[in-house]
SETOR-654174 format. One record per atom (N, C-alpha, C): atom name; residue in one letter; x, y, z. Coordinates in steps of 0.02 Angstrom, whole numbers, plus 50000, padded with zeros to 5 digits. Each point is the difference from the previous one (the first is absolute). Example, Ala and Ser with C-alpha at 12.3 -4.5 7.8 and 13.67 -1.06 7.14 Angstrom:
{'N','A',{50660,49716,50390}}
{'CA','A',{49955,50059,50000}}
{'C','A',{50045,50060,50000}}
{'N','S',{49982,50053,49964}}
{'CA','S',{50042,50059,50003}}
{'C','S',{49961,50055,50037}}
This chain:
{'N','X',{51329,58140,57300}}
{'CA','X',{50071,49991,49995}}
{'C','X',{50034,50056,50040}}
{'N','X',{50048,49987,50045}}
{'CA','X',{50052,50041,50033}}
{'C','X',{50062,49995,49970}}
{'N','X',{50012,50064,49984}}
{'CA','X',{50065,50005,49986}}
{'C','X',{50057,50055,50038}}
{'N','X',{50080,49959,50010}}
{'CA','X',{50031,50022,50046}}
{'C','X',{50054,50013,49920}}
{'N','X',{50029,50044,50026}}
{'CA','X',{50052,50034,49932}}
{'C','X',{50071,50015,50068}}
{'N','X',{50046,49973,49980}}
{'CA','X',{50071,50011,50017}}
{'C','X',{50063,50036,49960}}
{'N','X',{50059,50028,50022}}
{'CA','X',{50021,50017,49949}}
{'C','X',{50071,50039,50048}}
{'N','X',{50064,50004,50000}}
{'CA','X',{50057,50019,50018}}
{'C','X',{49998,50060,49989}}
{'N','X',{49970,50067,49940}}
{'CA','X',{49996,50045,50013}}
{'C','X',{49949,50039,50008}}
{'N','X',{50004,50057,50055}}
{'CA','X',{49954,50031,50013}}
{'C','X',{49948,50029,49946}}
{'N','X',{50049,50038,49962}}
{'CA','X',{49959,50034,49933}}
{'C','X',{49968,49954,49954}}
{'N','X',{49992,49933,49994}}
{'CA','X',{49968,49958,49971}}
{'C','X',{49942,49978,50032}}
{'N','X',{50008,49976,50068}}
{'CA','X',{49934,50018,50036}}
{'C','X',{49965,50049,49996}}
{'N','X',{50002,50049,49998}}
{'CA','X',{49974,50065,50007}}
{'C','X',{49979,50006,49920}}
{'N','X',{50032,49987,49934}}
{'CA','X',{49965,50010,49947}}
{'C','X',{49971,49945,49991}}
{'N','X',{49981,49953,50018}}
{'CA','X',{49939,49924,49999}}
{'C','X',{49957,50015,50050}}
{'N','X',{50020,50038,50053}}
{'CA','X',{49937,50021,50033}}
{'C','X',{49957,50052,49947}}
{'N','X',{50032,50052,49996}}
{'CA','X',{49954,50046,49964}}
{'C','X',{49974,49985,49941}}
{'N','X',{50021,49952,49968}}
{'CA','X',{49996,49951,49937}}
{'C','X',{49928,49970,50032}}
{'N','X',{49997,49958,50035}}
{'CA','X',{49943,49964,50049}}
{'C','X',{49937,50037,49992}}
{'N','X',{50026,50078,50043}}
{'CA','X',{49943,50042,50031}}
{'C','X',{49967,50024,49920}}
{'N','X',{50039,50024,49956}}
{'CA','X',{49974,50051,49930}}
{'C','X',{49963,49920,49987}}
{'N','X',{50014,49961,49984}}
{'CA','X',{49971,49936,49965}}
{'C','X',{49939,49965,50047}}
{'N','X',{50001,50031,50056}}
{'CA','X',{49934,49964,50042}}
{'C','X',{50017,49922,50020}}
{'N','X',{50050,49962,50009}}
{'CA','X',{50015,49947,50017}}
{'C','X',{50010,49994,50055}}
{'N','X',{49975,49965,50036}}
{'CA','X',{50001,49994,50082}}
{'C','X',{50080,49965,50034}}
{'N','X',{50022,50022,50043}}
{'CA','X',{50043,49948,50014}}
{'C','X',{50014,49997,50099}}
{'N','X',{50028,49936,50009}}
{'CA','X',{49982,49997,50076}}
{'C','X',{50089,50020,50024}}
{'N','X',{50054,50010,49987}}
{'CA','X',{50049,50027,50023}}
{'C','X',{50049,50008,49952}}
{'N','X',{50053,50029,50011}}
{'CA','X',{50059,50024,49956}}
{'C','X',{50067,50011,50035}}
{'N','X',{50055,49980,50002}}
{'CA','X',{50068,50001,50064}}
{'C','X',{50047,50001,49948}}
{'N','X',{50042,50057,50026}}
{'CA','X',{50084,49993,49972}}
{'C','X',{50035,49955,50037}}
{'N','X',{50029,49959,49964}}
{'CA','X',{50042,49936,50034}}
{'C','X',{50029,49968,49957}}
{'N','X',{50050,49933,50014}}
{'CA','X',{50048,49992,49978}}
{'C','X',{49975,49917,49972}}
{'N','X',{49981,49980,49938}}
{'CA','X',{49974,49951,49987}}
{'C','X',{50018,49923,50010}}
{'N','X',{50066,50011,50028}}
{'CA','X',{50023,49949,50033}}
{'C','X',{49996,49975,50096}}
{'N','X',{49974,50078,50011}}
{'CA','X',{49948,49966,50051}}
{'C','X',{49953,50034,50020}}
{'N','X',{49943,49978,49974}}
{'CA','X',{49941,50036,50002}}
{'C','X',{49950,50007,50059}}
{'N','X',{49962,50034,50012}}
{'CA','X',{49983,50014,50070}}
{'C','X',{49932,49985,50004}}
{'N','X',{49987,49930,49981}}
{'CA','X',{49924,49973,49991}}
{'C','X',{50035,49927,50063}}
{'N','X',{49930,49980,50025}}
{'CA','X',{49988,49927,50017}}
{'C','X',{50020,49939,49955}}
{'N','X',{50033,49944,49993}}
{'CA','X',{49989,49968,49957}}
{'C','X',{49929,49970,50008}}
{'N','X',{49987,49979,49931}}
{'CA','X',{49936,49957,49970}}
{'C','X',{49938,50030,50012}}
{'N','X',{50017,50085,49962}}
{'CA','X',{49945,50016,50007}}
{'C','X',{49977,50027,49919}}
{'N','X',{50035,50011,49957}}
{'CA','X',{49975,50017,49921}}
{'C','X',{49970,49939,49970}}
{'N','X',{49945,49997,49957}}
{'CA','X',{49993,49983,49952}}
{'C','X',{50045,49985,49935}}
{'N','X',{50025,50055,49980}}
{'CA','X',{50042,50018,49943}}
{'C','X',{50054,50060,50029}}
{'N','X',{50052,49982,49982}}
{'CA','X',{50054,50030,50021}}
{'C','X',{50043,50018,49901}}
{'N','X',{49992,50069,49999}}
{'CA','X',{50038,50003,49938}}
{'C','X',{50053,50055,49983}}
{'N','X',{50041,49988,49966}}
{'CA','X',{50066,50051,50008}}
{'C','X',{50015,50014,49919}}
{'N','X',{50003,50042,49971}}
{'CA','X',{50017,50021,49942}}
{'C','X',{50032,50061,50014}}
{'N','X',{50051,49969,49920}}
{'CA','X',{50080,50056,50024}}
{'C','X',{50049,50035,50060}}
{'N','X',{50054,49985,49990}}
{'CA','X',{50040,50008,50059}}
{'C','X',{50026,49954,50028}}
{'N','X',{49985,49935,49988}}
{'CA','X',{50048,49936,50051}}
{'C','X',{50052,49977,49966}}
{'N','X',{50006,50019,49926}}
{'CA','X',{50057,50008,49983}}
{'C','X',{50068,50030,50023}}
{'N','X',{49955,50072,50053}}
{'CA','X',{50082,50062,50002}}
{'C','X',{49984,49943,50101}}
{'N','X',{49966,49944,50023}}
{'CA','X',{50009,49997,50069}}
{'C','X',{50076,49983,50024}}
{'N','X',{50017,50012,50049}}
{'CA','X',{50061,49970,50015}}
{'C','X',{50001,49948,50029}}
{'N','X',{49938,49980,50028}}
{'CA','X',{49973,49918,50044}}
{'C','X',{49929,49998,49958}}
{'N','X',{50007,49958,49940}}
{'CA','X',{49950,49986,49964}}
{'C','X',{49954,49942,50032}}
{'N','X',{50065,49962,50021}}
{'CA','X',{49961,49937,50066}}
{'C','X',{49966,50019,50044}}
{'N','X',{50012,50056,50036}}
{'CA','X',{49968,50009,50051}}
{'C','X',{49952,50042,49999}}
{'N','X',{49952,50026,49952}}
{'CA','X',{49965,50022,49955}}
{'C','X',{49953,49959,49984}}
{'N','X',{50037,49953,49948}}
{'CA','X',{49938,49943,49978}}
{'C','X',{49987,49975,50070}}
{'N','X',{50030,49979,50048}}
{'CA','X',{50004,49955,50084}}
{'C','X',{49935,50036,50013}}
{'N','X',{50020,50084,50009}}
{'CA','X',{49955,50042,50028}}
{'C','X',{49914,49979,49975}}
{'N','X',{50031,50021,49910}}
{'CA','X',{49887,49979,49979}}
{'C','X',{49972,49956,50012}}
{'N','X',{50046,49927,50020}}
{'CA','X',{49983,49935,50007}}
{'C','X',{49958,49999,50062}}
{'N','X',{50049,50050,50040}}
{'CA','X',{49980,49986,50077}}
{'C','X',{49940,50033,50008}}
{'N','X',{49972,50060,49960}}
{'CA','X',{49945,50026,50036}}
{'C','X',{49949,49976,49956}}
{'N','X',{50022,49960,49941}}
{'CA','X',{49928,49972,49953}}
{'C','X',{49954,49930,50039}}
{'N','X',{49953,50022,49983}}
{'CA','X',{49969,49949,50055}}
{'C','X',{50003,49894,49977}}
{'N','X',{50003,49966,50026}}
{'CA','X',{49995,49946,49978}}
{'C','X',{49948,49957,49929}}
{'N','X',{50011,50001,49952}}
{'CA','X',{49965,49983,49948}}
{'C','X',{49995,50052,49959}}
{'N','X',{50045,50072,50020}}
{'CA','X',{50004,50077,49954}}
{'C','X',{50047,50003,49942}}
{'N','X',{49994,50052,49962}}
{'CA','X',{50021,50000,49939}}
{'C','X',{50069,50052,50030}}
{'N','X',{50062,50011,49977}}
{'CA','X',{50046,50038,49994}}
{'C','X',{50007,50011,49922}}
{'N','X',{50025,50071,49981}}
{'CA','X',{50016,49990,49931}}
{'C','X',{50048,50098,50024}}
{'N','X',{50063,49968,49937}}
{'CA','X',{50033,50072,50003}}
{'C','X',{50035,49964,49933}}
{'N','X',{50027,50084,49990}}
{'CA','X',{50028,49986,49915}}
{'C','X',{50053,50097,50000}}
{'N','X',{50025,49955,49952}}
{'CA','X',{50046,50088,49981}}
{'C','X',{50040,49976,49917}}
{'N','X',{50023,50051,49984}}
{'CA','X',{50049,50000,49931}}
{'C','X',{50042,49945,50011}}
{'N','X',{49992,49976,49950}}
{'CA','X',{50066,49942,49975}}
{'C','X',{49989,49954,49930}}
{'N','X',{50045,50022,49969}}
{'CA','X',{49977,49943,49938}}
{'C','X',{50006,49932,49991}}
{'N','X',{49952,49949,49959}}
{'CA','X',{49995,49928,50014}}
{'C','X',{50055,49972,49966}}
{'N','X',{50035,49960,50052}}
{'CA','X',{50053,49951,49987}}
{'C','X',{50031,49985,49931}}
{'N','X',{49930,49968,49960}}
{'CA','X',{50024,49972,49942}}
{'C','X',{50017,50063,49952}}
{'N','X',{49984,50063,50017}}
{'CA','X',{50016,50073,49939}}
{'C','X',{50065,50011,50032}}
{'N','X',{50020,49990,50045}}
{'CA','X',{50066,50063,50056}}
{'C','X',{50053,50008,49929}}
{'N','X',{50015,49917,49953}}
{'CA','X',{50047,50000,49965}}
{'C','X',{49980,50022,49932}}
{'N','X',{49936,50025,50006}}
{'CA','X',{49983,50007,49888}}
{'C','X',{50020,50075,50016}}
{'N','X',{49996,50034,49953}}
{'CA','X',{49994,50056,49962}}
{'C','X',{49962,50058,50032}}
{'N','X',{49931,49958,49993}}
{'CA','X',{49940,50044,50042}}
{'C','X',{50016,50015,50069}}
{'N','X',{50008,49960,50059}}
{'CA','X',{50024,49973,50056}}
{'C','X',{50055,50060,50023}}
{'N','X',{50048,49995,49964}}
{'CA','X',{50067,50031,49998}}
{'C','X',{49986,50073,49983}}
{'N','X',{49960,50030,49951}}
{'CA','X',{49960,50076,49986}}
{'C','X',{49963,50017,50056}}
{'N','X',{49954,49947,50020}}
{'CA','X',{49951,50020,50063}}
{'C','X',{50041,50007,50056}}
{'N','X',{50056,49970,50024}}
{'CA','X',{50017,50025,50067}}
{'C','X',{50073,50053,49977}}
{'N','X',{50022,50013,49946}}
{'CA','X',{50026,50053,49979}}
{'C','X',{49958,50065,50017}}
{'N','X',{49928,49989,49970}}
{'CA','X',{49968,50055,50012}}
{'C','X',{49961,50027,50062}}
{'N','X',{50012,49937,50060}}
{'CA','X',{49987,50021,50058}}
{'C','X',{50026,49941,50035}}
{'N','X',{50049,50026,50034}}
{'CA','X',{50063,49966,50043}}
{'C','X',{49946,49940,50063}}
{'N','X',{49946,50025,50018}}
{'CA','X',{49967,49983,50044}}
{'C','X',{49971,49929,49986}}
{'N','X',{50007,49995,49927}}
{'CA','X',{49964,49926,49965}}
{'C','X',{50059,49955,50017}}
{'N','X',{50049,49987,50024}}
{'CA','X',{50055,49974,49988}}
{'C','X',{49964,49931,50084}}
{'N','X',{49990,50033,50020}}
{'CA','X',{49986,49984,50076}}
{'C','X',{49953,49912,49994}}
{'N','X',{50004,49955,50034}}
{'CA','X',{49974,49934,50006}}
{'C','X',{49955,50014,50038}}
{'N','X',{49933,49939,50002}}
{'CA','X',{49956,49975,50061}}
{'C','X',{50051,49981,50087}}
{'N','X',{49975,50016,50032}}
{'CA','X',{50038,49965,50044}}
{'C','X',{49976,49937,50037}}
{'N','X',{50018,49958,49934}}
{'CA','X',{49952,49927,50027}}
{'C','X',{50044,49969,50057}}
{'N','X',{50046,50017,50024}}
{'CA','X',{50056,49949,50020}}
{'C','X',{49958,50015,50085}}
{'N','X',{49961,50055,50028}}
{'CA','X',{49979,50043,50035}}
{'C','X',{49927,49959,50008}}
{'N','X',{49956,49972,49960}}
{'CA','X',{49928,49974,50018}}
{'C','X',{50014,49959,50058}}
{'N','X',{49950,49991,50042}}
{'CA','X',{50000,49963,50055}}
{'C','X',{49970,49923,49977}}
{'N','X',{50047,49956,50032}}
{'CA','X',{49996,49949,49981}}
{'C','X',{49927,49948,49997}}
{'N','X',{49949,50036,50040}}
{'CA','X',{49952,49966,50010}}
{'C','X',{49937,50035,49964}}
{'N','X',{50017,50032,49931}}
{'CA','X',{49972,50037,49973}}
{'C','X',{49950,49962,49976}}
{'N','X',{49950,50026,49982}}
{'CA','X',{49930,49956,49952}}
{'C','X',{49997,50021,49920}}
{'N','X',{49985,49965,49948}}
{'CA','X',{49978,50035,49937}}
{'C','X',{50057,50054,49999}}
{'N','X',{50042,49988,49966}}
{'CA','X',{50050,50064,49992}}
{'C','X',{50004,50005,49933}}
{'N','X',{49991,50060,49982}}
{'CA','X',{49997,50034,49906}}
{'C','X',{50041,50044,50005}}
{'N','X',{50024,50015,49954}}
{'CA','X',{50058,50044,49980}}
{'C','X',{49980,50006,49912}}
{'N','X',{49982,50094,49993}}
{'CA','X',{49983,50002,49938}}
{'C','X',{50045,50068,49979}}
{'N','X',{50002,50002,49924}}
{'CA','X',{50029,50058,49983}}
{'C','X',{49978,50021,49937}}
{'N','X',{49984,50074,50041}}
{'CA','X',{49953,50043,49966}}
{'C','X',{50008,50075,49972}}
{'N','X',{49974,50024,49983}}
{'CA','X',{50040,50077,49956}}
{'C','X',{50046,49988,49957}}
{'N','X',{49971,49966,49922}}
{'CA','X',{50052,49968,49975}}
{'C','X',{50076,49960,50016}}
{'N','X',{49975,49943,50046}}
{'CA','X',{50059,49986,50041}}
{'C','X',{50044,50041,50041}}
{'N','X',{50006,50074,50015}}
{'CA','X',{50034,50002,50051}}
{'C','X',{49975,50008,50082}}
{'N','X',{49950,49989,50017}}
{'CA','X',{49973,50004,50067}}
{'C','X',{49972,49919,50021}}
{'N','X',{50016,49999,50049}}
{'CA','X',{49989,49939,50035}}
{'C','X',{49938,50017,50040}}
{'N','X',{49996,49942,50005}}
{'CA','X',{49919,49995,50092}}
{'C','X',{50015,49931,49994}}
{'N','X',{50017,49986,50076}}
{'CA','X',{49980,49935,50040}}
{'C','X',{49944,50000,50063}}
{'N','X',{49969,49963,49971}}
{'CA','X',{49957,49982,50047}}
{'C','X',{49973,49932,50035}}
{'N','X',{49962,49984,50069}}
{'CA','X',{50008,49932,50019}}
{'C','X',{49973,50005,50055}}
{'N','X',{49986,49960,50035}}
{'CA','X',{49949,49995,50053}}
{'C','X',{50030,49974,50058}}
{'N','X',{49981,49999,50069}}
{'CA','X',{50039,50012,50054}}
{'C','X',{49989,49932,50027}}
C-alpha cells in the first residue's frame, strides 16, 4: 500500500510526517496544498479519504470534484466531519450536543456528490454527531 497524505497546513504535514517516521509507517509522498485542487493526476488512487475539515471548506464542491477526480475508476472515496443526525437537530439531546460544540451544527454536503456516484452510504457515528459518506467512483 502507498500512501500520499495532503493537507493546507504546513505544521500538520510536518507532525504526520514525524508521526509516520516514530511509528515506522512507510509513506510514498506528502504536499501542502489546497484540497480543492490537488496536485495529483486524475485516476490514480485507489481510496481517496478526507476526515475533518470540509466542513470549515469554502468550495466544498470543488473538493469533493477534486477526490472524485484523482480516485481511480471503480475506487472508494469516503470523507466525514462533525455534524449531528437530522432526525436529533430538534430533541433535547441534538440541541445540548451542538450547544456543547458549535461544530456539530454543520450538515453532510450531499447536495455536492457527483452525480454519477456508485453505492453511496451516509452513516452517523460518535453517538450521532459525526458523519462519513462514502461511495464508489
Amino acid at each position: 500500500m502507498k500512501i500520499h497524505f495532503q493537507d493546507a497546513s504546513e505544521e500538520m504535514i510536518s507532525y504526520t510526517v514525524e508521526s509516520f517516521i516514530k511509528d515506522e509507517i512507510s509513506f510514498e509522498e506528502c504536499n501542502v496544498s489546497n484540497a480543492s485542487i490537488l496536485p495529483y493526476q486524475s485516476d490514480i488512487f485507489d481510496c481517496v479519504i478526507h476526515f475533518g475539515g470540509i466542513n470549515y471548506f469554502s468550495e466544498k464542491k470543488l473538493a469533493i470534484d477534486e477526490m472524485h477526480r484523482v480516485c481511480k475508476p471503480k475506487g472508494q472515496i469516503l470523507f466525514g466531519d462533525e455534524g449531528v443526525a437530522p432526525w436529533l437537530r430538534k430533541t433535547e439531546y441534538g440541541k445540548m450536543m451542538i450547544l456543547n460544540n458549535s461544530l456539530w451544527v454543520a450538515q453532510p454536503p450531499l447536495e455536492f456528490i457527483p452525480y454519477h456516484t456508485n453505492n453511496f452510504n451516509l452513516r452517523f457515528i460518535l453517538e450521532n454527531c459525526f458523519y462519513v459518506c462514502s461511495f464508489f467512483k
